[in-house]
C-alpha positions, -999 to 999 in steps of 0.1 A, spaced: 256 477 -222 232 466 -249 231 431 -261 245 436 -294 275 455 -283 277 427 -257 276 405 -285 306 421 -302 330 426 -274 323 389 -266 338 380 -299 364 407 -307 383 399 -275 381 362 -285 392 370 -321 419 393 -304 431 361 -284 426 333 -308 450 353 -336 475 364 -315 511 350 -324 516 343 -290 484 323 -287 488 306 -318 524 293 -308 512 280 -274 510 245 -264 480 230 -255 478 235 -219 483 276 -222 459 275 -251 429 258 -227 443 282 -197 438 315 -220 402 306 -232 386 295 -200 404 327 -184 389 344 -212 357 331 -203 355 336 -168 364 370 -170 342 380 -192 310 363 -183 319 365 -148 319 329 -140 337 314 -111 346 279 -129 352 273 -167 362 239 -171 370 218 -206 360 179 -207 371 154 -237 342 128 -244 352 89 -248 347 79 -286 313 52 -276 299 85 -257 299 64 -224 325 92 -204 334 125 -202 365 136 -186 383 168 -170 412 182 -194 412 211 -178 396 232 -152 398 273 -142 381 280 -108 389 315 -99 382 309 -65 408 284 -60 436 305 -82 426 337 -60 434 319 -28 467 303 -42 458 270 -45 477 246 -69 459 248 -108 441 218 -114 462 182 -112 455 168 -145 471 136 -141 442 128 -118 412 137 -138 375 143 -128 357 116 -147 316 117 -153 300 84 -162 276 84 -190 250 54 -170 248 81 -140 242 110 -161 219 100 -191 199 127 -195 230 149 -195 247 127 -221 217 130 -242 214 167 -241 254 169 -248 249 150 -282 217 164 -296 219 202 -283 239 231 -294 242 244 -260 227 234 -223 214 263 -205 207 254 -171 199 283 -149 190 265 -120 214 235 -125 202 220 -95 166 214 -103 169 210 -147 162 175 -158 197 171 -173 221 182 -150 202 176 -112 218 143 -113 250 164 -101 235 179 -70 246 153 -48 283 153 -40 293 176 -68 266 210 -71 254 215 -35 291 206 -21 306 230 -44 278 261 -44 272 259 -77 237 276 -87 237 276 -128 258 257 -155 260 269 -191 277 239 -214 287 239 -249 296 209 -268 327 209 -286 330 192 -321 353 166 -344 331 166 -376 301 167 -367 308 138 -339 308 153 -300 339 149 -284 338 169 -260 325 198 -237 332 234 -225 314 236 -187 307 269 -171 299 266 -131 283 297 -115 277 303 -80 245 325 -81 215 321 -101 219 337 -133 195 336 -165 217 332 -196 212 359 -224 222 355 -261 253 372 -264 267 345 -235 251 311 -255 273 328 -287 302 334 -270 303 305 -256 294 280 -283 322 303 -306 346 293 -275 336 256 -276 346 267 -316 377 275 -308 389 244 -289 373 222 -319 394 242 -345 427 234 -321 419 194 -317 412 197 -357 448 212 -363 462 192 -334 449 160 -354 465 175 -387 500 180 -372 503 145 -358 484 129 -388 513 145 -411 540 138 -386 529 101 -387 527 103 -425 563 121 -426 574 94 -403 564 65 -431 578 81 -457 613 82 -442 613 58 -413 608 19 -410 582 14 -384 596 -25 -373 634 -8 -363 625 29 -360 654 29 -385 658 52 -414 645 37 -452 656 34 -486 636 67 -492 660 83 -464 691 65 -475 685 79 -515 682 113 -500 717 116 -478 733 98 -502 720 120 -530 729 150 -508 769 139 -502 772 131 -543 762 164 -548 782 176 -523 812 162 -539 803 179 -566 804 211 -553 833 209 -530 854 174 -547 877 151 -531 846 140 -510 840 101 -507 818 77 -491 812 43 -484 784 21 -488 776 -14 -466 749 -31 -477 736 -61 -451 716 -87 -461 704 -118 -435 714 -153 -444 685 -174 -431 656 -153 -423 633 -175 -445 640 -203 -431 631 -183 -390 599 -173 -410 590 -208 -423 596 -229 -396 591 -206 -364 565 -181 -379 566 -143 -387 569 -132 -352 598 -145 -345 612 -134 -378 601 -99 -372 616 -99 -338 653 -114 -353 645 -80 -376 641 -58 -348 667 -69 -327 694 -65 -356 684 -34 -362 689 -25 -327 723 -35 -324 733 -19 -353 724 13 -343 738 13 -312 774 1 -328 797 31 -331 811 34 -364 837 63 -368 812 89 -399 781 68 -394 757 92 -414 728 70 -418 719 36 -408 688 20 -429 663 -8 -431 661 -12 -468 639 -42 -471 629 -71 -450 661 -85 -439 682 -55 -451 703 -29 -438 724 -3 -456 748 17 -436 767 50 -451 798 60 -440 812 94 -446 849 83 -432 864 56 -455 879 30 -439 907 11 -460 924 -20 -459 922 -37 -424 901 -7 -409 880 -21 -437 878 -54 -429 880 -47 -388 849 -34 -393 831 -57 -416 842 -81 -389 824 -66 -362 796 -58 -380 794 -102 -386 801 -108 -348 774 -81 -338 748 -96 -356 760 -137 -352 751 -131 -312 725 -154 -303 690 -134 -302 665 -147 -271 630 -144 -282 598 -159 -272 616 -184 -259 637 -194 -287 677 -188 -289 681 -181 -322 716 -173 -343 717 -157 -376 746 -147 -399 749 -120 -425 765 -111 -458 781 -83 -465 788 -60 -495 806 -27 -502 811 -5 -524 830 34 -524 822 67 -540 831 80 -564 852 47 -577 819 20 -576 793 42 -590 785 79 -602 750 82 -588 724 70 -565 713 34 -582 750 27 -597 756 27 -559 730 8 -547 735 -15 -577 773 -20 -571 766 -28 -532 737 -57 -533 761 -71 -563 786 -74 -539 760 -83 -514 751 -114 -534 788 -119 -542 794 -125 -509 766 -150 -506 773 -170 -528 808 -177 -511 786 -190 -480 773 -175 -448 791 -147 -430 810 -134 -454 822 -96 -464 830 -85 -500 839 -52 -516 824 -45 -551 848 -51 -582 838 -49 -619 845 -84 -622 811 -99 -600 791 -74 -616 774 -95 -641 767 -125 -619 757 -113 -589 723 -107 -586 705 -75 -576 673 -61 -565 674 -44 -601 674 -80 -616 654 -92 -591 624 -64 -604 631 -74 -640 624 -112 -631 590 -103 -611 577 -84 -639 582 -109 -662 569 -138 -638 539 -114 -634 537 -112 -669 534 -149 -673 514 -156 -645 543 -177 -628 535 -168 -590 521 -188 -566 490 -188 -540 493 -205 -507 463 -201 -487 460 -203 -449 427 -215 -436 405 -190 -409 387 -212 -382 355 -209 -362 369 -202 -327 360 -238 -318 393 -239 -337 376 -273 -356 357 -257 -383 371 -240 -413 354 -213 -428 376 -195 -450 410 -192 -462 432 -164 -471 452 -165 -506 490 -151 -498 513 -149 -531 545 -168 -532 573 -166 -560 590 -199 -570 623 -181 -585 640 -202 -608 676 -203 -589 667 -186 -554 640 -210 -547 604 -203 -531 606 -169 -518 583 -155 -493 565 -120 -499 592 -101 -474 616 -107 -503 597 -92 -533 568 -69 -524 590 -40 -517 606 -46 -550 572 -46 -567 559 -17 -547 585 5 -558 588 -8 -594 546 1 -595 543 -35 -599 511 -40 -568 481 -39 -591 497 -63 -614 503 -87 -588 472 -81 -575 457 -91 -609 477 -124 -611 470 -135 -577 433 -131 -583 436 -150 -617 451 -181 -601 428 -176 -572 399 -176 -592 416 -205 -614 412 -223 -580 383 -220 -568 373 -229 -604 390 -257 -599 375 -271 -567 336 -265 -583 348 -289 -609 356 -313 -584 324 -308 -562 347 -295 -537 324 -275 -509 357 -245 -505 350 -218 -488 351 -181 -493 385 -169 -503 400 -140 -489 419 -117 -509 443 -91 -503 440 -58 -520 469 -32 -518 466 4 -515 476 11 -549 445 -14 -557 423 3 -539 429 38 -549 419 26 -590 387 42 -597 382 8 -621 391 -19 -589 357 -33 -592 353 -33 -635 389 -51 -636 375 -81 -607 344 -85 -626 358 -90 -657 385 -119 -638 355 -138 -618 335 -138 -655 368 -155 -669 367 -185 -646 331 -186 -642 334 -177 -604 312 -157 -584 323 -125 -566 307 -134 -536 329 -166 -531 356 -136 -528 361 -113 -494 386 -89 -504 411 -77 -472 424 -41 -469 449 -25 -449 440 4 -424 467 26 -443 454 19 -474 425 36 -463 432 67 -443 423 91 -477 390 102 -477 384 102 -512 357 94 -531 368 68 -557 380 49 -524 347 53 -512 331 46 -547 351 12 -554 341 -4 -520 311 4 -525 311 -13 -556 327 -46 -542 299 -51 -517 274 -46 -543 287 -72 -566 283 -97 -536 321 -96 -522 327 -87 -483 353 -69 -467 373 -66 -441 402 -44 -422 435 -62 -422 461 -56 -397 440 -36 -380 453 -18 -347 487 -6 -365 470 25 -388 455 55 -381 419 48 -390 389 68 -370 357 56 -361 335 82 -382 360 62 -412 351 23 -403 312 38 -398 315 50 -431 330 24 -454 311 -10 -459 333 -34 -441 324 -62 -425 347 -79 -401 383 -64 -389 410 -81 -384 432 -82 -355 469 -77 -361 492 -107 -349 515 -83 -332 483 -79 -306 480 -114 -301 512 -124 -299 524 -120 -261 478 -123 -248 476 -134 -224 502 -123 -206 506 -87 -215 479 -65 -200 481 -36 -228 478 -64 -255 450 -80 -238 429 -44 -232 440 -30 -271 426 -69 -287 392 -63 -254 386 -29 -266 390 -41 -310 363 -67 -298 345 -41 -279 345 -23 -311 337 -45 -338 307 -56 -316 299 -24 -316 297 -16 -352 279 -50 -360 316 -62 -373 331 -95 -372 362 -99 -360 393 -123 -369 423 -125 -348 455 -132 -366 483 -148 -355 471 -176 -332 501 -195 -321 496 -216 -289 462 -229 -262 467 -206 -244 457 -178 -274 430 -196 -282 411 -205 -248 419 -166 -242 401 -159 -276 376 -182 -276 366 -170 -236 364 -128 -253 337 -139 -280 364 -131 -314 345 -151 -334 374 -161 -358 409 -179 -356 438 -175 -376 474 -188 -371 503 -211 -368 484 -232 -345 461 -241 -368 482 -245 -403 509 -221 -424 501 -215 -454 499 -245 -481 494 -251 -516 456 -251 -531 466 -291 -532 472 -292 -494 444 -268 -484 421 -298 -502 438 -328 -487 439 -316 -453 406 -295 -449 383 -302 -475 376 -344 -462 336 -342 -455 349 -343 -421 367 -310 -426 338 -297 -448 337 -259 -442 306 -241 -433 286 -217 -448 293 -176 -440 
């Protein structure tokens, strides 16, 4: 057969294959079983095997593997939960070839420069006289390799180098739609789940309850109930024991209350930071009512062990019916947090239904967005900053600005208590823009005083960050006060970043070039790539707290945090861990080489006034980064 009509059978029986429904509706396994069968067969190969490369391009290793040999003589397929593994240091020339070539040809595998490294143990053992190899692609980053094995000495002709780099193709266009399913399962997952509890959210809870309205509608005589949960004291866990701990109390709650059966439980939802709405499609009345209002109090007044802390917490409860409380979705929600409230106000652990009569006192997450916008309006929140160390732990070099809100009658409230509201009133660049105004009040501040403070970090949220005019808007602020933007290092969050779009890409550019840094924030906890962090101007990550938090104890904690410092070293990154709590955090830290501290150990956050009494004596004087 000629080599062009080589050619073209090659590739119409892989186009037959690759666009067959049954093909297409394979898992993974089946998928990499039909193409290296495919193979084989047609090039007359004994082995066909498909490798996945290690991101730092230091290991290849065996996904899966077709010896026809082995199949013909009944042996069990290929055990894939004990891989071959090929180390990177023993095969460099190999390695080499795999990222700079389109395809390696050896014909006499045994001898060529960049596969004779396999003759011992692996080539002469196995027979194996020529090896065709193909890398497969993400981008234009290798990550990975289709390996045909031969047992006789064979020249390769151009029709086989096609074929098999449009194979290799092939299993590069399945990672790439692999990647897209899970990357819009995860993004379907944050739009209707809370990633703390695993429980549903508001965004969830408007849709069922928009769906049984209308199905009253349709069918009448349909009602529902509403409970909405709030927690009595979580500030307080947050204040005095740390976040941790309060996210734990979060977690735990919203474990128990899912496991509670509750006679037309439709939906159980975290809401906000310490609340839970639950709808009922069964209307209990009366004493059923409060029965269960009662249980829902003792199930959630159990003592919660954590971290070594016994902690107790109480709720309030508020309730409200459909159709008599509310006509649609935000009367609803309106009518419950008022009786929510109402019930606070009575004291801790208490259970009220919704009347007409608490309706104008109580006070609602509606009110609650009317109040933020105005205190944004008048520049009435607060800045606590909470210094970074050195990981001597002795030197401060940096703090980071976190906004508070001194409320009028609820007191100071933390950011668990309002950002939601803002983010879903499109308040964030707003609040963004007055925490930079009193930060850069502040550090205008301090210059007066000949004050040596250091760099500010500043958060930036993702609705900052996607605003093509980010870096006009922050120049116009730091011209206000007189402050320079590189006293600023602006943090962003890994989510806020998974678009590749380029105003993102454009507006941190800018940043850097007006003299401001950047870093990754809670990094670990998003779904950001290498090829991403390569390609945006940051310069230090930081490690999330919920890493550091149980190091060094827990071995997946401690290798995640090794391999984040493995990274950043890498990249020529700095790296900040958050969340350092105790010694033993620190000596663990300070022994991996993360070159900055953060934590409870070390302070909370504190007024601008503390920040300067307690870390700004020439003792205390921070140095230069």
């Amino acid at each position: 057969m000629s080599e062009n009509r080589l050619f073209t059978d090659f590739h119409e029986r892989l186009m037959k294959l690759s666009h067959s429904p049954e093909f297409i509706q394979d898992e993974r396994e089946q998928k990499l079983a039909a193409l290296t069968e495919l193979c084989a067969s047609a090039l007359e190969v004994e082995r066909v095997s498909i490798w996945q490369l290690s991101h730092g391009h230091e290991q290849l290793t065996c996904e899966y593997l077709h010896d026809a040999k082995a199949e013909a003589s009944g042996a069990p397929r290929y055990d894939s939960t004990h891989p071959l593994v090929l180390l990177g240091d023993e095969h460099p020339r190999y390695f080499e070839a795999l990222c700079n070539a389109r395809v390696i040809d050896a014909s006499d595998a045994q001898t060529d420069e960049r596969t004779n490294t396999f003759s011992k143990g692996y080539l002469t053992a196995l027979g194996i006289q020529s090896m065709l190899d193909a890398p497969i692609f993400d981008g234009s980053r290798p990550s990975g390799v289709i390996c045909l094995e031969a047992m006789h000495r064979r020249t390769w002709t151009l029709p086989e180098l096609s074929f098999v780099a449009a194979l290799a193709d092939t299993v590069s266009l399945i990672n790439t739609h692999e990647a897209w399913v899970e990357s819009k399962r995860k993004l379907d997952y944050v739009t209707h789940f809370d990633t703390l509890t695993g429980l549903a959210n508001l965004n969830t809870l408007r849709e069922r309850m928009g769906y049984q309205i209308s199905k009253a509608r349709r069918h009448g005589h349909h009602h529902f109930l509403l409970i909405w949960t709030d927690l009595d004291r979580l500030k307080t866990i947050n204040d005095g024991l740390g976040p941790q701990i309060g996210d734990a109390v979060i977690a735990e709650i919203g474990r128990r209350l899912g496991e509670m059966h509750v006679p037309g439980k439709d939906v159980l939802a975290r809401i906000g930071g310490d609340e839970f709405a639950l709808l009922l499609t069964t209307v209990p009345r009366g004493q059923e009512l409060d029965k269960l209002n009662r249980r829902i109090l003792e199930t959630i007044s159990q003592p919660i062990e954590t971290q070594g802390q016994s902690i107790n917490v109480t709720a309030s409860l508020g309730t409200c019916r459909f159709p008599g409380d509310g006509r649609d979705v935000d009367d609803l929600l309106r009518s419950a947090e008022a009786a929510m409230y109402h019930a606070k106000s009575q004291g801790p652990n208490q259970a009220r239904p919704f009347d007409n009569s608490i309706q104008a006192t109580a006070r609602s997450r509606f009110a609650l967005e009317r109040e933020l916008r105005l205190a944004i309006h008048e520049r009435k929140l607060d800045v606590f900053y909470q210094p970074i160390f050195d990981n001597s732990g002795k030197q401060m070099v940096g703090a980071e600005a976190l906004v508070r809100w001194h409320h009028p009658e609820r007191g100071l409230l933390p950011p668990i208590e309002f950002l939601e509201v803002a983010r879903g009133a499109g308040l964030m660049r707003e609040l963004g823009e007055c925490v930079l105004h009193r930060v850069c009040q502040d550090i205008q501040h301090a210059s007066r005083q000949k004050l040596n403070l250091p760099v500010i970090s500043v958060n930036l949220a993702s609705e900052q960050v996607l605003a093509p005019n980010l870096p006009e808007d922050i120049q116009a602020i730091c011209a206000e006060y007189r402050v320079s933007p590189g006293r600023l290092h602006f943090e962003v969050t890994e989510d806020a970043i998974q678009g590749d779009s380029q105003i993102l890409r454009n507006t941190l550019t800018k940043l850097v070039e007006a003299g401001s840094a950047l870093s990754i924030d809670d990094f670990g906890t998003g779904y950001s790539s290498l090829s991403r962090l390569k390609s945006l101007p940051f310069s230090r990550i930081k490690v999330d707290r919920s890493f550091i938090r149980d190091i060094p104890g827990d071995e997946d904690d401690c290798a995640i945090t090794l391999s984040i410092i493995g990274l950043a070293r890498g990249l020529g990154l700095d790296i900040v861990a958050e969340g350092v709590e105790s010694e033993e955090h620190e000596r663990w830290l300070r022994a991996h080489d993360c070159q900055f501290l953060q934590g409870f150990k070390y302070s909370k956050p504190v007024p601008f006034n503390e920040l300067v009494s307690k870390f700004l004596s020439p003792a205390n004087a921070p140095a230069h980064h």
